[in-house]
MDTraj code that builds the backbone (N, CA, C; nanometers):
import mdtraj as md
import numpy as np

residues = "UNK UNK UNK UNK UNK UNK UNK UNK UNK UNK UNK UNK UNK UNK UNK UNK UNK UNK UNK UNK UNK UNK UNK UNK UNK UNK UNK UNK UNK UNK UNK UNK UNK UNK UNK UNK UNK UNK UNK UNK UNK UNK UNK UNK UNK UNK UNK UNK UNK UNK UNK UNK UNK UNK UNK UNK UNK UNK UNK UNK UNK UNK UNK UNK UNK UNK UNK UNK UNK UNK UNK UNK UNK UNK UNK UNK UNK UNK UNK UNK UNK UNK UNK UNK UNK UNK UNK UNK UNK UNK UNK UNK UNK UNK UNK UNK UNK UNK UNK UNK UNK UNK UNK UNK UNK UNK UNK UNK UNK UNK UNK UNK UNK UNK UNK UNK UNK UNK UNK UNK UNK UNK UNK UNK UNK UNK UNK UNK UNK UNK UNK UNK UNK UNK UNK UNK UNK UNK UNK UNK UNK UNK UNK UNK UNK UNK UNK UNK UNK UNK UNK UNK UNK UNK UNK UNK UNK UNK UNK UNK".split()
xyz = np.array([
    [5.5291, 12.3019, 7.1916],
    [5.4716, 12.3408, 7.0648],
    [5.4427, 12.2153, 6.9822],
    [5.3560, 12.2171, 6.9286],
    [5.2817, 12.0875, 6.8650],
    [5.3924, 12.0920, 6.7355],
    [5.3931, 11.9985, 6.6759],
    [5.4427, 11.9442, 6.5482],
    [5.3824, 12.0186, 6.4092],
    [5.4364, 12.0413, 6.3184],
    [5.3671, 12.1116, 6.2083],
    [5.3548, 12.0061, 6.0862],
    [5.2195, 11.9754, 6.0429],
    [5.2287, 11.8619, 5.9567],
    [5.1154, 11.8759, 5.8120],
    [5.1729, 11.8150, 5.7565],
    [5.1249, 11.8659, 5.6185],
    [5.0543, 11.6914, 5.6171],
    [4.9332, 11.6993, 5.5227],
    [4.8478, 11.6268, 5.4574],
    [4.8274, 11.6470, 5.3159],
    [4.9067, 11.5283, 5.2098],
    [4.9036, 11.5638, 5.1076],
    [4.8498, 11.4075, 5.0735],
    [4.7131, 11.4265, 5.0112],
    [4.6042, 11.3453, 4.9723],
    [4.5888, 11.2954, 4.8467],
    [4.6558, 11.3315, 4.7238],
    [4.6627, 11.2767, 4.6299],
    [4.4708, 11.2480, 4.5595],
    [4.4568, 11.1452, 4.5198],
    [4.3197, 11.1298, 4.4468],
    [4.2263, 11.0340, 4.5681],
    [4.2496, 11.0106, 4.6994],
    [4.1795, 10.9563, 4.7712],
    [4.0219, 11.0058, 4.7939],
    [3.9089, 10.9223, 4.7491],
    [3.8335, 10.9629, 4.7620],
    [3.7574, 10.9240, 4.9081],
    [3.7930, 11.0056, 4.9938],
    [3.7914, 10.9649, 5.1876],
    [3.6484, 10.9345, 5.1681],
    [3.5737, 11.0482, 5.1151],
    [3.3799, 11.0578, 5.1852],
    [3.3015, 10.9388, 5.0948],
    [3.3803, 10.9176, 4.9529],
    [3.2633, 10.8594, 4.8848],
    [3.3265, 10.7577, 4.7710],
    [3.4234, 10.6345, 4.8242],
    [3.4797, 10.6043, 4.6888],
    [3.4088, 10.5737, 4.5724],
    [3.4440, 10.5383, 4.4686],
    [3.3611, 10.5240, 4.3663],
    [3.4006, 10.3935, 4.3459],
    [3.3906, 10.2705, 4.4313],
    [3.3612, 10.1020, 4.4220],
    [3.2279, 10.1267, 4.5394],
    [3.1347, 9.9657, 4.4745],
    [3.0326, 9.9484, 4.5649],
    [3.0745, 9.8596, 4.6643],
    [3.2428, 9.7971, 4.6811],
    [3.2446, 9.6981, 4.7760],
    [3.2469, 9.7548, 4.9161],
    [3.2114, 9.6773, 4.9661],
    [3.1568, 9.7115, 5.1120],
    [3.3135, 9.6506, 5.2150],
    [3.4137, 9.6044, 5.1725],
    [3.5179, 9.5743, 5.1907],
    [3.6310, 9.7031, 5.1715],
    [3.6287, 9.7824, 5.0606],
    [3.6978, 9.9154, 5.0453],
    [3.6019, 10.0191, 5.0968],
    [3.4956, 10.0041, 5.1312],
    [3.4218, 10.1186, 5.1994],
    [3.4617, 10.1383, 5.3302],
    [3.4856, 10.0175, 5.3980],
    [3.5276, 9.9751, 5.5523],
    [3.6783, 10.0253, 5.5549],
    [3.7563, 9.9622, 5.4784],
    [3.9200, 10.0338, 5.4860],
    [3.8732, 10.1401, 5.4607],
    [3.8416, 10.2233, 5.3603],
    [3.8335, 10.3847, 5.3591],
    [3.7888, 10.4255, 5.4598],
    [3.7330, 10.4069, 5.5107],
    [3.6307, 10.4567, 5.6820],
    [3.7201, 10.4276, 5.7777],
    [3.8142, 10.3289, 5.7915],
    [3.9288, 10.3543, 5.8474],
    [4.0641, 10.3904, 5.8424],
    [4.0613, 10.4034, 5.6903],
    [4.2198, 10.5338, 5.6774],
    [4.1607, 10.6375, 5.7146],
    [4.0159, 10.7007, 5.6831],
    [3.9375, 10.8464, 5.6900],
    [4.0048, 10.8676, 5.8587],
    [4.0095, 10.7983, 5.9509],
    [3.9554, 10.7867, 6.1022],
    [4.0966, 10.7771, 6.1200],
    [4.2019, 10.7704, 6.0675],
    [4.3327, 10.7621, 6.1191],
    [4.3899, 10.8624, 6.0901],
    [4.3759, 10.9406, 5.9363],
    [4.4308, 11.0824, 5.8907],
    [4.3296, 11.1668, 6.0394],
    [4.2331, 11.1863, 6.0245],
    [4.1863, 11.2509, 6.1533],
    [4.2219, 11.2057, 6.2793],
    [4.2653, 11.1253, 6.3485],
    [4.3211, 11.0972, 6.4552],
    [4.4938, 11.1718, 6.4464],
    [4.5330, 11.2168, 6.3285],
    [4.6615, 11.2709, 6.3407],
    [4.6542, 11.4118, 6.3119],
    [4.4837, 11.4729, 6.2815],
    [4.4687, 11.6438, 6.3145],
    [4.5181, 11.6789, 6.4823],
    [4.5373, 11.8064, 6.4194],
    [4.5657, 11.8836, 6.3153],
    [4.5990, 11.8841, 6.2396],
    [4.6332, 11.9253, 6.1095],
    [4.7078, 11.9682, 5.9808],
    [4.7237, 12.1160, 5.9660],
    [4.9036, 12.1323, 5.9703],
    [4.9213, 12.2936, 5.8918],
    [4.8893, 12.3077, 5.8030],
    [4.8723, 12.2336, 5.6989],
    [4.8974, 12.2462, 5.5571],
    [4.7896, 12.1372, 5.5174],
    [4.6973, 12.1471, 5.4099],
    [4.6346, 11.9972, 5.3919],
    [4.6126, 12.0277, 5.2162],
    [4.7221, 11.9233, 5.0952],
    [4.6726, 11.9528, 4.9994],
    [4.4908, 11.8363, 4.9500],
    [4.4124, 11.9199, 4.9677],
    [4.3081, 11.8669, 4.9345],
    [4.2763, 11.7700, 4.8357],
    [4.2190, 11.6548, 4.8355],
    [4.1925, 11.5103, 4.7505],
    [4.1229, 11.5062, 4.6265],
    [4.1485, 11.4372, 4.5930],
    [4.1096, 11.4501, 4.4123],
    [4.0868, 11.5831, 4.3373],
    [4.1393, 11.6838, 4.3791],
    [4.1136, 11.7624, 4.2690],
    [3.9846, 11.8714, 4.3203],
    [3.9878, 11.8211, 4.4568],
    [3.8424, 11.9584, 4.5366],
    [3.7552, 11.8721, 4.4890],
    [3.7262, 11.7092, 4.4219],
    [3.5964, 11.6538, 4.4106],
    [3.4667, 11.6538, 4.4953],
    [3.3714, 11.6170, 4.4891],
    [3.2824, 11.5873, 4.6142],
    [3.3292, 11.4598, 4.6867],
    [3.3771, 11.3465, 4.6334],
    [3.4333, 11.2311, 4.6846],
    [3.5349, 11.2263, 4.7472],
    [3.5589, 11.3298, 4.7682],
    [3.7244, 11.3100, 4.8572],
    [3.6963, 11.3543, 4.9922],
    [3.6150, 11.4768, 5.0283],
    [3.5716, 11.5693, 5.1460],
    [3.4712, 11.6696, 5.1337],
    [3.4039, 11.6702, 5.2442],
    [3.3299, 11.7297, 5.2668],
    [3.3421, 11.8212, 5.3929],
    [3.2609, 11.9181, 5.4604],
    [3.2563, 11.9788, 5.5751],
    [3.2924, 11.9484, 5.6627],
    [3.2336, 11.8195, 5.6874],
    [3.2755, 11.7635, 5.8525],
    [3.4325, 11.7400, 5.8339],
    [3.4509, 11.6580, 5.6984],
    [3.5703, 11.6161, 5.7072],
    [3.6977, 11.7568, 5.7383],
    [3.6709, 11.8234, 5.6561],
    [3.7264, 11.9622, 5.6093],
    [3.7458, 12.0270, 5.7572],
    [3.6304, 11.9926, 5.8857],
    [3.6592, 12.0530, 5.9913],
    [3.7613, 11.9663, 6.0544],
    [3.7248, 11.8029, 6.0380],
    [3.8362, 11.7772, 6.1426],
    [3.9772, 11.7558, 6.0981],
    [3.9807, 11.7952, 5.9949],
    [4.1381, 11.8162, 5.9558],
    [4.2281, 11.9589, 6.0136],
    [4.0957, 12.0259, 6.0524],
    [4.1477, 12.1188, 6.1608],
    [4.2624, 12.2446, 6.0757],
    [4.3045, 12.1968, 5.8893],
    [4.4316, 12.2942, 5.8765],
    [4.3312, 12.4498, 5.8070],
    [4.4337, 12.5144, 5.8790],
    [4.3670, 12.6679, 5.8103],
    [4.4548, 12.7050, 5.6807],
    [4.5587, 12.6489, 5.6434],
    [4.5764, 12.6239, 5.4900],
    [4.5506, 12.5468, 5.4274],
    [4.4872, 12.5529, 5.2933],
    [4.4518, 12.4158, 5.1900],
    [4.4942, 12.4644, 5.0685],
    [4.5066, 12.3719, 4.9875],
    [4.5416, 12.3978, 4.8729],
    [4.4686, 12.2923, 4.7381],
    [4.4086, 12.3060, 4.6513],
    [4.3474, 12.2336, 4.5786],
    [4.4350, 12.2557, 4.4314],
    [4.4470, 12.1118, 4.3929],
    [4.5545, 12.0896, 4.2575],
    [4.4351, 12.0664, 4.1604],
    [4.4121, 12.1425, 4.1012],
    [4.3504, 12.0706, 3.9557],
    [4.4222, 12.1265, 3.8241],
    [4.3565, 12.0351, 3.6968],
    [4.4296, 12.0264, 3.6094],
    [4.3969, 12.1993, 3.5306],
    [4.4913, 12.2303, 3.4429],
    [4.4475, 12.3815, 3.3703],
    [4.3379, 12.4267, 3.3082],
    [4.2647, 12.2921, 3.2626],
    [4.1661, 12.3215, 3.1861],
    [4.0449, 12.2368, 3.2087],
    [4.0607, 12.2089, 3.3596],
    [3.9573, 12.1406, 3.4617],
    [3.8111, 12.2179, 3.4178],
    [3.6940, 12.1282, 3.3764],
    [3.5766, 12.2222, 3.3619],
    [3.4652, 12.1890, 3.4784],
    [3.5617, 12.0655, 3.5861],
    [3.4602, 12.0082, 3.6483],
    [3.4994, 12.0035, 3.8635],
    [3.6557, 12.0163, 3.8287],
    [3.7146, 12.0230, 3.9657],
    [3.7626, 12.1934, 3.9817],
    [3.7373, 12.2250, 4.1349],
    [3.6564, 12.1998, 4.2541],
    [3.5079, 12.1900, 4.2204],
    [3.4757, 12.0990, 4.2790],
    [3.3175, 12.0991, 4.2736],
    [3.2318, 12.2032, 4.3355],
    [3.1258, 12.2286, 4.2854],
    [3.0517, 12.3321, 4.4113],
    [3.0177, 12.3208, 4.5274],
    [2.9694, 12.1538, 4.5282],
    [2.9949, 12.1496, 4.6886],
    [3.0957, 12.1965, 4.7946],
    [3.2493, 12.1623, 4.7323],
    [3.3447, 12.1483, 4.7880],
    [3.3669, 12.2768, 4.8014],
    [3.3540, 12.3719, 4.7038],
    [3.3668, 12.5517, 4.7586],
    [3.2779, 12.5856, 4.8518],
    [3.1584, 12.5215, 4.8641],
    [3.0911, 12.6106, 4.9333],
    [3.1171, 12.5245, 5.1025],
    [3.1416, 12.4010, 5.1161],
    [3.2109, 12.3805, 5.2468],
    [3.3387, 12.4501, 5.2665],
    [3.4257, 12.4836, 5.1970],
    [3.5583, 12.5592, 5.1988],
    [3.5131, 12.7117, 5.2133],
    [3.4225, 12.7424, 5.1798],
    [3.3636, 12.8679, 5.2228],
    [3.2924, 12.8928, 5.3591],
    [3.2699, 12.7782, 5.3739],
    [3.1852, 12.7956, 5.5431],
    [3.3075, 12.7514, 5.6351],
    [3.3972, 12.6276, 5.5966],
    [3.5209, 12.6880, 5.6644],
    [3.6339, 12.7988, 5.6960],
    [3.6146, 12.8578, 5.5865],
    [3.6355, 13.0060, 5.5960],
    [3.6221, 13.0934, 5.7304],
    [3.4716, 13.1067, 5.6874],
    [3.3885, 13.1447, 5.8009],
    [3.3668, 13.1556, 5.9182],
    [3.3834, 12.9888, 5.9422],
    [3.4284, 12.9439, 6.0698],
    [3.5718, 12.9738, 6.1461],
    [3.6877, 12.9567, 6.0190],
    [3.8009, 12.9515, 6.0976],
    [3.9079, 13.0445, 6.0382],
    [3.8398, 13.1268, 5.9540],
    [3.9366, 13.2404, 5.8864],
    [4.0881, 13.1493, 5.7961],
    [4.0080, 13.0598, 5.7679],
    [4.0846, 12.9682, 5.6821],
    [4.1305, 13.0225, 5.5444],
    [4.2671, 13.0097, 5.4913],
    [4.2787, 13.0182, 5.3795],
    [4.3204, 12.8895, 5.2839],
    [4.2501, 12.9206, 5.1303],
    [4.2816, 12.8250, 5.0022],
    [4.3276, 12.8729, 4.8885],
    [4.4067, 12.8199, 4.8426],
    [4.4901, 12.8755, 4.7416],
    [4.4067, 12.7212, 4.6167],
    [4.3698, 12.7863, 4.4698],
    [4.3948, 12.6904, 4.3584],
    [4.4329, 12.7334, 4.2756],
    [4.4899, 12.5775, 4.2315],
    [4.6470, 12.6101, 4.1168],
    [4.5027, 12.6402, 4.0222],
    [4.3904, 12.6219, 3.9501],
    [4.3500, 12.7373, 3.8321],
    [4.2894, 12.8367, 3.8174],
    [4.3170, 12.8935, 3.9747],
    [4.2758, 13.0237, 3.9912],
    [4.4084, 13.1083, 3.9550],
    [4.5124, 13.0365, 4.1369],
    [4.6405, 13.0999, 4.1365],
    [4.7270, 13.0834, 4.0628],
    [4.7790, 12.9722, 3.9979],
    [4.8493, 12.9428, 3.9509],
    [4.9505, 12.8868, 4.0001],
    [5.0718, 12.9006, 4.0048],
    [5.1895, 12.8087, 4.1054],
    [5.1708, 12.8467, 4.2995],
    [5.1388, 12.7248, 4.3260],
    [5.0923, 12.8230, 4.4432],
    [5.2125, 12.7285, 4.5539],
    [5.2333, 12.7927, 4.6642],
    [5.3343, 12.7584, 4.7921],
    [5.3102, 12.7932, 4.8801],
    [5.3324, 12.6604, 4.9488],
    [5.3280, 12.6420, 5.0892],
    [5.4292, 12.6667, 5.1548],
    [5.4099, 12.7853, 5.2341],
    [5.6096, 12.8105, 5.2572],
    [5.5582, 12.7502, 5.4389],
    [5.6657, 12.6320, 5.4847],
    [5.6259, 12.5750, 5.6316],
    [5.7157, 12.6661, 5.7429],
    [5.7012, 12.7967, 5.7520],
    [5.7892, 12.8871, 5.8740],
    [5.7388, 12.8116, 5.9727],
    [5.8295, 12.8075, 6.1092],
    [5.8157, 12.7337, 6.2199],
    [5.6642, 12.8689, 6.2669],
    [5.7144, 12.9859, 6.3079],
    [5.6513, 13.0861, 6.3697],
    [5.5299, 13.1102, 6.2751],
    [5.5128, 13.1124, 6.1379],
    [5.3951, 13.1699, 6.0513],
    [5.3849, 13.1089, 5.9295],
    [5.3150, 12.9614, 5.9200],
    [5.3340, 12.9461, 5.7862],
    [5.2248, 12.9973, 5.6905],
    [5.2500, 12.9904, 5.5731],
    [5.1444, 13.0537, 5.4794],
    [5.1462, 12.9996, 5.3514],
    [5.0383, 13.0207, 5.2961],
    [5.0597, 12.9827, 5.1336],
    [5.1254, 13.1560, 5.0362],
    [5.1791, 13.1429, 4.9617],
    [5.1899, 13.2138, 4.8281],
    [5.1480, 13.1876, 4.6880],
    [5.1027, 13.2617, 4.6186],
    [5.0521, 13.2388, 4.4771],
    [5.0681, 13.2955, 4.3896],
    [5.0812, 13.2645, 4.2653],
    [5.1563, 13.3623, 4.1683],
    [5.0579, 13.4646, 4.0650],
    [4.9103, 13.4381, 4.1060],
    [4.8675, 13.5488, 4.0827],
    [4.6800, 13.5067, 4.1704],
    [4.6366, 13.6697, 4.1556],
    [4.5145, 13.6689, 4.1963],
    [4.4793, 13.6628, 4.3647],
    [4.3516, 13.6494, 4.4105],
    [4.3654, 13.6259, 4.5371],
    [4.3505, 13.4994, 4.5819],
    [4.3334, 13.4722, 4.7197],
    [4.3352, 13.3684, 4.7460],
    [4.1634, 13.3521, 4.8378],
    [4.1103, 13.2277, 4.8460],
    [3.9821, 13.1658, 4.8756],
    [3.9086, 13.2360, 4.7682],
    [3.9181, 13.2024, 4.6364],
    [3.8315, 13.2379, 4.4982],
    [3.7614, 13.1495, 4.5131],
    [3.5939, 13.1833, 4.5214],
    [3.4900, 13.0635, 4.4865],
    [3.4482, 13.0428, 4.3437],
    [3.5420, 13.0950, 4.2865],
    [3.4737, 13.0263, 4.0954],
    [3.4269, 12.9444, 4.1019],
    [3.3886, 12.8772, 4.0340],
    [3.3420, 12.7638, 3.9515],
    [3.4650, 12.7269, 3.8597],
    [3.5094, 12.6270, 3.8071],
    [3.5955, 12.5823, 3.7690],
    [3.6091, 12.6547, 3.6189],
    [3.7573, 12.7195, 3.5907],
    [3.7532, 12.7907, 3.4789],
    [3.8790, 12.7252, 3.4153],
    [3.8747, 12.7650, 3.2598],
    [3.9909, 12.7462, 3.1858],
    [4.0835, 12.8175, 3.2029],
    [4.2323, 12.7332, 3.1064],
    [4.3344, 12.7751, 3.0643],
    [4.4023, 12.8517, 3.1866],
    [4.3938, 12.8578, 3.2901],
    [4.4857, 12.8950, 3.3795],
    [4.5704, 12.7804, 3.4546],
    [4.5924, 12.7594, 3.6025],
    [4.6894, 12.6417, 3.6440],
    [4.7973, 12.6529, 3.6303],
    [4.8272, 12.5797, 3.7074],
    [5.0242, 12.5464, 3.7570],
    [5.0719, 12.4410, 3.8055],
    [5.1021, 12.4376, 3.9782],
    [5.1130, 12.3604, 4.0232],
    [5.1457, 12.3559, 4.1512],
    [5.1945, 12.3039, 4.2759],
    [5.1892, 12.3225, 4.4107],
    [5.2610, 12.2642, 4.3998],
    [5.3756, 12.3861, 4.5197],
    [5.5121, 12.3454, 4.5443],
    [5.5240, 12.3550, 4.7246],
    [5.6296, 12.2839, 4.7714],
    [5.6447, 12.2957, 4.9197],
    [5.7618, 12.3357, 4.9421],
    [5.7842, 12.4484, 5.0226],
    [5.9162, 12.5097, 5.0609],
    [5.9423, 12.5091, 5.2495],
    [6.0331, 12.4207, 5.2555],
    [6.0756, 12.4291, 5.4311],
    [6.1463, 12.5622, 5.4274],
    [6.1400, 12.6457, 5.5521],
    [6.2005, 12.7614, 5.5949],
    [6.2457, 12.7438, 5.7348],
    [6.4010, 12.7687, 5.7585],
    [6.4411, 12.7231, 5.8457],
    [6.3594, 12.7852, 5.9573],
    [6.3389, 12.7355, 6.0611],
    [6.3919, 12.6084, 6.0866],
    [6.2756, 12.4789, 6.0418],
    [6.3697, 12.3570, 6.0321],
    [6.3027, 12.2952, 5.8980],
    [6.1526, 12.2432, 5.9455],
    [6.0542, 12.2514, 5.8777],
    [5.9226, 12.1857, 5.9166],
    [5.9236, 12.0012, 5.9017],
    [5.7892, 11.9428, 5.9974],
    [5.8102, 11.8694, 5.9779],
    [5.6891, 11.7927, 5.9416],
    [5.7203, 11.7015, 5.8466],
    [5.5776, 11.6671, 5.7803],
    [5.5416, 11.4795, 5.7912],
    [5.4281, 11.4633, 5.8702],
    [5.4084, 11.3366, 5.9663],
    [5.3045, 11.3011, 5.8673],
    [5.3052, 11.1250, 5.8600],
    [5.1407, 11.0850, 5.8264],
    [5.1807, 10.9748, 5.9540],
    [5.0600, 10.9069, 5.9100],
    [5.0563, 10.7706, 6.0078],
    [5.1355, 10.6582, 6.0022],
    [5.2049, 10.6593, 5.8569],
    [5.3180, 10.5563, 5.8602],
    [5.4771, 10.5852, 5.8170],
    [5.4626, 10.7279, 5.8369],
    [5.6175, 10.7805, 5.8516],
    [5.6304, 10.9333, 5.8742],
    [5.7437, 10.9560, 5.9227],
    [5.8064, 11.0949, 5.9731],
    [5.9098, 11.1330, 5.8490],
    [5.9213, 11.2636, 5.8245],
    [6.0039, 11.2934, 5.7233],
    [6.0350, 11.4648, 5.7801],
    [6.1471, 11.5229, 5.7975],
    [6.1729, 11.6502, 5.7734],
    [6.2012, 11.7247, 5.6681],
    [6.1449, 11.8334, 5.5982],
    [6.2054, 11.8617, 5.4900],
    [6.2549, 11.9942, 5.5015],
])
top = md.Topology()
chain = top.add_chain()
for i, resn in enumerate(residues, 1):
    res = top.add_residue(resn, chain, resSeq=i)
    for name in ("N", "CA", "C"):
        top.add_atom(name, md.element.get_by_symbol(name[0]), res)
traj = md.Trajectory(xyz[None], top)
């Protein structure tokens, strides 16, 4: 049985940073090529906020996870982008993928069961294509369920 591993991306913008050096374009093009060399992903919390600069489709496919989760702020008028729903929607499509966002759902969890993991959310459904709305939000939490999951990047192993 393969390893179960979570991808939590923080504000990396993988597809499109926002410097013109051609020196951080090259490292980004090769962290991009190393997080994908370690897909699959169970779990992948999505980059900047569902921006357009963080991922796109292709990327979104070869991360291979059928859970995602997108963090934006409560009163975000600009994250997830539309691009980024509507590739998260054709991944859908493709892979019966689910996404949970904290200002749709609100506190949302990743519970890592060895046999079935899943997200939970504390309200609404889950893969909402809004457009980015107010005054809702929370935050994304990670819960191991025995037996414990284990969550890999490329420069360390951790069980939680």
């Amino acid at each position: 049985m393969a390893p179960k591993k979570a991808l939590l991306t923080g504000d990396m913008q993988f597809m499109r940073p926002q410097f013109n050096s051609g020196e951080v374009k090259s490292e980004m093009a090769t962290l991009r090529q190393l997080v994908i060399d370690q897909a699959p992903y169970t779990f992948v919390k999505l980059s900047h906020h569902g921006a357009t600069n963080g991922q796109d489709i292709k990327f979104i496919r070869a991360l291979g996870s059928k859970l995602l989760a997108i963090s934006t702020g409560s009163n975000s008028g600009k994250h997830p982008t539309e691009p980024t729903l509507t590739a998260l929607q054709t991944w859908r499509d493709e892979s019966s993928a689910q996404r949970a966002r904290v200002d749709i759902n609100g506190h949302c969890t990743f519970i890592g069961e060895a046999s079935s993991p899943k997200l939970r959310v504390e309200r609404n459904t889950l893969n909402n294509n809004t457009t980015p709305a107010k005054g809702q939000g929370d935050s994304i939490s990670f819960e191991a369920v025995a037996p414990p999951a284990t969550i890999t990047t490329p420069s360390f192993q951790a069980v939680v």
